[in-house]
Steps between C-alpha positions, in 0.01 A plus 500: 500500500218583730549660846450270773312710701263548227306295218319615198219243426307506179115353513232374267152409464651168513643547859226725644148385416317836487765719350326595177136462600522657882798714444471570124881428482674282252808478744670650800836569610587478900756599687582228802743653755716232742142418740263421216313799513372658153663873523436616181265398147466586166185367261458500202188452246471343207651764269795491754433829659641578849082545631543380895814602775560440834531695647436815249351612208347410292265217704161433409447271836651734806691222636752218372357203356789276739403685836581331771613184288842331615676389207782231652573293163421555152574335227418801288712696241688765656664804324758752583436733789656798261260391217204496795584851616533632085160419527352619755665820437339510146 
């Protein structure tokens, strides 16, 4: 089960026009704490390499792609919070 306080949202091209032609991402992982505020990301390219985090390295674009977005409902996948966190360890 995810933690309350905290949701794990996966993305696509499909849900953010731009994603692979602005961003060069094929999808993007956010962490949503309790206010809707995008704390932490992890994007990946096509190959599935961890290339962009936020905060962190590696980052090709010296910010988040979701700053200062307010994410309030989703209808999104989510994932596990540990299986977030293996990754952005990695």
């Amino acid at each position: 089960m995810l933690d309350t306080m905290q949701r794990i949202l996966i993305w696509a091209e499909a849900d953010l026009s731009g994603l692979a032609d602005v961003w060069g991402l094929s999808r993007i992982l956010t962490e949503v704490d309790e206010h809707g505020a995008v704390t932490r990301e992890l994007g990946f390219d096509l190959n599935g390499s961890i290339v962009h985090r936020h905060p962190g390295q590696p980052t090709k674009f010296g910010r988040g792609v979701f700053d200062l977005a307010n994410i309030a409902q989703s209808e999104n996948p989510e994932m596990e919070l540990a299986d977030f966190d293996r990754l952005w360890s990695a």
